[in-house]
C-alpha positions as CSV (number, residue, x, y, z in Angstrom):
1,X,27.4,-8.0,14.2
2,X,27.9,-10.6,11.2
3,X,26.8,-13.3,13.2
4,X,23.6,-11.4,14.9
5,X,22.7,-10.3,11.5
6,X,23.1,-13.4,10.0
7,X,20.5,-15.0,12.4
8,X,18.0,-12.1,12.9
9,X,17.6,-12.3,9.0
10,X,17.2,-15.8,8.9
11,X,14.3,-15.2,11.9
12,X,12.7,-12.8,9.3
13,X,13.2,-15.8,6.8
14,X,10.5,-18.0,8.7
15,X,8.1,-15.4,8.7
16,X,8.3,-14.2,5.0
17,X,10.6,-16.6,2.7
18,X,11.9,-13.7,0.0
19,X,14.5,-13.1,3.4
20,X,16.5,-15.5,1.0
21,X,16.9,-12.6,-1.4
22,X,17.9,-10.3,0.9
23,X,20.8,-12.9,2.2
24,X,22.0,-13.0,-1.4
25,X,22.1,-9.3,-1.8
26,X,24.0,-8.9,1.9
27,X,26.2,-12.1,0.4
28,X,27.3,-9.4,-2.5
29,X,28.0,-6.7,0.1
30,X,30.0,-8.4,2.1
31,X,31.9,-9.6,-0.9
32,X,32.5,-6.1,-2.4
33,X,32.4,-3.9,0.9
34,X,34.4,-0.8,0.3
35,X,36.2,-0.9,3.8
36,X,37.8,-4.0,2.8
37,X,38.1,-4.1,-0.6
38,X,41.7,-4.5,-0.8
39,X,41.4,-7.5,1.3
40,X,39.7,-10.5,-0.6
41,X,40.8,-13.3,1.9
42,X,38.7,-11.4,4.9
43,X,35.7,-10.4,2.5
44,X,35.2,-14.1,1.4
45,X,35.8,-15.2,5.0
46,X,32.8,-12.3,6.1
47,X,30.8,-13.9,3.2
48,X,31.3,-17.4,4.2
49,X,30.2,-17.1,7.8
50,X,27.0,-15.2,7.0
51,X,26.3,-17.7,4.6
52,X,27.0,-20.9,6.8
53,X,24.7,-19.5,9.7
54,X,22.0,-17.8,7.9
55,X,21.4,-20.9,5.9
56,X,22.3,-23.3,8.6
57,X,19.5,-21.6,10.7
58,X,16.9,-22.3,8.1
59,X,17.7,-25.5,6.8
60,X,15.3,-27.5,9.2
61,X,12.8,-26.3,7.1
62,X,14.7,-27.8,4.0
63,X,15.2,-30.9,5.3
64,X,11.8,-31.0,6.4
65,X,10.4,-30.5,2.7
66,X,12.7,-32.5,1.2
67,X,12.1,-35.1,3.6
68,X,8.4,-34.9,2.6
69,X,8.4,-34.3,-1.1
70,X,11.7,-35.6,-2.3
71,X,12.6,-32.1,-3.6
72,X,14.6,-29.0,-2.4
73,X,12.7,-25.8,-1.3
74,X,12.0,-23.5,1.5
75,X,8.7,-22.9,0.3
76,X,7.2,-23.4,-3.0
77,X,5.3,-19.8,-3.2
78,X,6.5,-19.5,-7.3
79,X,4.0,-21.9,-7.9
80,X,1.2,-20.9,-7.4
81,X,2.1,-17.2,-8.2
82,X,3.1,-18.1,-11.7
83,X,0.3,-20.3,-12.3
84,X,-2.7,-18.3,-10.4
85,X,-1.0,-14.7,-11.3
86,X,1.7,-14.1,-13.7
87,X,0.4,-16.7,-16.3
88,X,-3.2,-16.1,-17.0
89,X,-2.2,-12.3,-17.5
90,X,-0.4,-13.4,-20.2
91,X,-2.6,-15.9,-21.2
92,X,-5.1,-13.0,-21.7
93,X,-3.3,-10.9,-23.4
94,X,-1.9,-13.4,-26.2
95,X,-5.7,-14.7,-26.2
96,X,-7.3,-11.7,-26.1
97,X,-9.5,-13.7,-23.0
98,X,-11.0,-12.4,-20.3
99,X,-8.6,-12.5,-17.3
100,X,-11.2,-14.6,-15.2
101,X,-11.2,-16.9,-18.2
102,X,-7.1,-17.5,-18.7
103,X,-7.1,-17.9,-14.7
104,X,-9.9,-20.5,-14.9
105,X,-7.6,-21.9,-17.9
106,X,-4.6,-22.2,-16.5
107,X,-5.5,-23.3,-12.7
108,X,-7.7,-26.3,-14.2
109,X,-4.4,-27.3,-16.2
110,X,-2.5,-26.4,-13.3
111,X,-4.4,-29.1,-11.0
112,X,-4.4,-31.6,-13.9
113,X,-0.4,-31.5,-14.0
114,X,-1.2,-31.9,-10.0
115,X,-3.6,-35.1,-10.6
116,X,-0.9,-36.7,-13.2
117,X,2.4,-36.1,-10.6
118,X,-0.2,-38.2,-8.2
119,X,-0.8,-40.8,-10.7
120,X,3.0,-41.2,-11.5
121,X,3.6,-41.3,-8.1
122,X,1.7,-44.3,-7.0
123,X,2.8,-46.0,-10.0
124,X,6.1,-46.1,-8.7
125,X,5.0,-46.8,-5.3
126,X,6.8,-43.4,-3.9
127,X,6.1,-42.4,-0.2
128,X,6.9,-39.1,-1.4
129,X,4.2,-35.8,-1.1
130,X,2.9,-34.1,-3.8
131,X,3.6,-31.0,-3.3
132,X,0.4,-29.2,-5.3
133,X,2.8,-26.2,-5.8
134,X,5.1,-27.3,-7.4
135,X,3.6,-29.7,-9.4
136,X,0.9,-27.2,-11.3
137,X,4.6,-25.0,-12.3
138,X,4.2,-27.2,-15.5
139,X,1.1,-25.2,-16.4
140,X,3.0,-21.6,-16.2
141,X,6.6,-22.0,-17.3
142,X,5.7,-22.6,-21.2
143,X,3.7,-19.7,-21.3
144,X,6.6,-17.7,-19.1
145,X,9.2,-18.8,-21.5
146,X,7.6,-18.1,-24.8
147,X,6.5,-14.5,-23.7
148,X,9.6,-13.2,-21.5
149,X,8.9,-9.6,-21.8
150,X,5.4,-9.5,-21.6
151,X,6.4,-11.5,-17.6
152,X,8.8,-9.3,-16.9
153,X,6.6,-6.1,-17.4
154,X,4.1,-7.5,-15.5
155,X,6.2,-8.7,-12.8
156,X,7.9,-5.3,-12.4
157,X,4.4,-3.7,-12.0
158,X,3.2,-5.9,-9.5
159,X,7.0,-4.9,-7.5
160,X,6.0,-1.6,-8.0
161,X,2.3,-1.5,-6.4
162,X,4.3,-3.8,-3.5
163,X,6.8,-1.1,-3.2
164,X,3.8,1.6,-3.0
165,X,1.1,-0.3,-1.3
166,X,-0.5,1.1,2.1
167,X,-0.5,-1.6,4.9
168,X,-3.6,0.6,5.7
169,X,-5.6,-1.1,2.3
170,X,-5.8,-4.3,4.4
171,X,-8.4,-2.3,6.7
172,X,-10.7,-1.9,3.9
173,X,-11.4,-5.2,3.6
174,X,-12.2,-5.5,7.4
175,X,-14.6,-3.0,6.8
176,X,-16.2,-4.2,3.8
177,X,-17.0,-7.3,5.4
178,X,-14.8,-9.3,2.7
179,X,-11.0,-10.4,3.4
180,X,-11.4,-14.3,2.6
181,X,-9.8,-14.1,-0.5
182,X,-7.7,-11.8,-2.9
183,X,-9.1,-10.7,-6.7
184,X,-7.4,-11.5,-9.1
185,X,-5.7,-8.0,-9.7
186,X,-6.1,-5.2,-7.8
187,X,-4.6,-1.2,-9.1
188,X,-2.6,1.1,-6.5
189,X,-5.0,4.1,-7.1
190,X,-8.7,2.2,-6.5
191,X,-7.1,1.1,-3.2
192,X,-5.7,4.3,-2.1
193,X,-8.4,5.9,-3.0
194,X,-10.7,3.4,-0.9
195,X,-8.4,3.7,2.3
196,X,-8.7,7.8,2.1
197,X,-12.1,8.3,1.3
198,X,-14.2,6.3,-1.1
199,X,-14.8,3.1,1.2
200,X,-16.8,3.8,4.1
201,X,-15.5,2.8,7.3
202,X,-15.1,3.9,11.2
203,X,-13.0,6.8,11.9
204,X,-9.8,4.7,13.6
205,X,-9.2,3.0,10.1
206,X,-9.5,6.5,8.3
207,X,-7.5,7.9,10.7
208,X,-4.6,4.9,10.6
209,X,-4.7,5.5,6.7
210,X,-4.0,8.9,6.6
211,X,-1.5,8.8,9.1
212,X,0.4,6.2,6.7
213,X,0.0,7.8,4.0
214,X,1.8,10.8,5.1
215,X,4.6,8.8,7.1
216,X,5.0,7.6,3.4
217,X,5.2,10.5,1.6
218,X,8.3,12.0,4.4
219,X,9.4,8.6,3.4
220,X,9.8,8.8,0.3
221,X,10.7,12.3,0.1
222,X,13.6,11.8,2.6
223,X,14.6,8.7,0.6
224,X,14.8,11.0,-2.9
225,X,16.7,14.0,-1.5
226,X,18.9,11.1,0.5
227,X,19.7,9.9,-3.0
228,X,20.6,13.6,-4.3
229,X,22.4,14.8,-1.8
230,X,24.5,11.6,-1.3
231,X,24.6,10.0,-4.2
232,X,24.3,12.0,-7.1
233,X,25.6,15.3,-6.4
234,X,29.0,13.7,-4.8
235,X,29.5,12.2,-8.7
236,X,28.8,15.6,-10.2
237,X,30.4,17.5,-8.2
238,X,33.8,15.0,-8.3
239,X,33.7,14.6,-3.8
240,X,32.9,11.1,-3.9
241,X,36.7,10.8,-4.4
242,X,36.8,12.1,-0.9
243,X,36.4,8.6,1.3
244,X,33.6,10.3,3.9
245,X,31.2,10.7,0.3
246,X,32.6,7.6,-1.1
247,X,31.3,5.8,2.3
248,X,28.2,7.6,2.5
249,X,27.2,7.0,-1.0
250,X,27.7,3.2,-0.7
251,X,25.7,2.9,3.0
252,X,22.6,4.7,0.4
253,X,23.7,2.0,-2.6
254,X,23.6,-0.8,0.0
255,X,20.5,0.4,1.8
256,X,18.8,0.7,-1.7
257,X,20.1,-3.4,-2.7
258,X,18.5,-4.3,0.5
259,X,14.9,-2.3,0.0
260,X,14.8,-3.6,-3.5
261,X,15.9,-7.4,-2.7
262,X,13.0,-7.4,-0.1
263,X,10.3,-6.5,-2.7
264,X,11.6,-8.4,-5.6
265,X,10.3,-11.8,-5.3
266,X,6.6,-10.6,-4.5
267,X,5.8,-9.8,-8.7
268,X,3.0,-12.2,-8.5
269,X,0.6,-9.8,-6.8
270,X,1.5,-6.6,-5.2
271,X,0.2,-6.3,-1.9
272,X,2.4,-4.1,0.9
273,X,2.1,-7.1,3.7
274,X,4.4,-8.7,1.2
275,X,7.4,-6.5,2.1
276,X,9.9,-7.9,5.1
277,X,9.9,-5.4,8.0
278,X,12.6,-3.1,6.7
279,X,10.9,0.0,6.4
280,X,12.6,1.2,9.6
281,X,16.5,-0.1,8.2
């Protein structure tokens, strides 16, 4: 099972890179697993072999970039985020700018630290890539570092409308005509709204939205009774002493590390198709 889990993950890893944060967060379970707590030689031996061929089975890509650019990454998707997303929201607020404005702003200086890596690079008469990327991160990481909390509360809103997002909304654009490019925010209700009623569109897309929508309600409402009933209540009630609610509670603890590593990484914008497959877990 470790060994099939490691590599299935990793498969999930080619198709959307924040897999990686989901390997970390298993790494952590394996190393604190309640079964075998008492046994640290067998947890770190668990840990290591997940490790080894999880990251063994994407390290072509690695090797790949680094061949390439000279630099270590799977793929540099914080670039662009910060510096087209995160960035020029805060750049708007501190400036009391447009948000159009700060995103004009901050991608011109953004392809300027771009044009400068390139310069520097055939000075030295490096056959290395620029990487665009990760070369514009220059442009976002002051801004990020001076205003931490302003970041993080926007980052945690963007998880959120991930978290929430219908794979449905992606229908409107399809029947809008206009699906070329994202804005540069979007709010959870205007798009919920549009899939259920407010956009026209053919009855098969209504129909596919509404369907989700309420798969996502029993979702969710399964998920917060789950988290009374196993979770909570054991505490109060002093049974999680007892190892059947002690094992239970940690399978929801675990499940709920694994939903929120899979969501975590996509603050930049929140859009559902950024969640891994793990709605079914």
């Amino acid at each position: 099972y470790l060994i099939s889990s490691a590599i299935l993950l990793a498969i999930f890893t080619w198709i959307r890179p924040m897999g990686q944060t989901l390997a970390i967060v298993s790494l952590i379970i394996l190393l604190f697993s309640h079964l075998n707590l008492h046994n640290w030689k067998k947890n770190l031996f668990n840990s290591g072999i997940f490790f080894i061929i999880f990251f063994t089975c994407i390290s072509p890509w690695y090797v790949r970039n680094h061949n390439l650019t000279g630099q270590w990454f799977f793929f540099p998707v914080f670039g662009p985020y910060l510096t087209c997303f995160c960035a020029p929201k805060i750049h708007a607020k501190v400036n009391n700018l447009e948000l159009s404005e700060s995103h004009k702003i901050l991608t011109r200086l953004g392809g300027h630290f771009t044009y400068q890596a390139m310069l520097e690079n055939q000075k030295s008469g490096s056959k290395n890539y620029i990487c665009p990327e990760i070369a514009c991160l220059p442009a976002a990481l002051p801004l990020i570092k001076e205003h931490p909390f302003l970041f993080a509360r926007d980052w945690i809103v963007e998880v959120c409308k991930t978290t929430f997002d219908l794979y449905s909304s992606q229908l409107v654009a399809f029947a809008t005509n206009c699906y070329k490019f994202d804005p540069l925010v979007e709010y959870l209700d205007q798009k919920i709204k549009a899939c259920l009623y407010s956009q026209p569109m053919p009855l098969w897309m209504r129909i596919i939205a509404w369907l989700e929508l309420i798969f996502s309600i029993l979702l969710w409402i399964g998920i917060f009774f789950g988290i009374i009933l196993f979770m909570i209540v054991p505490v109060i009630t002093g049974k999680i002493k007892s190892s059947e609610s002690l094992a239970r509670a940690t399978i929801w603890l675990q499940t709920g590390m694994i939903f929120i590593a899979s969501v975590i990484v996509t603050g930049g914008f929140g859009y559902a198709r950024l969640r891994l497959p793990v709605e079914a877990l």
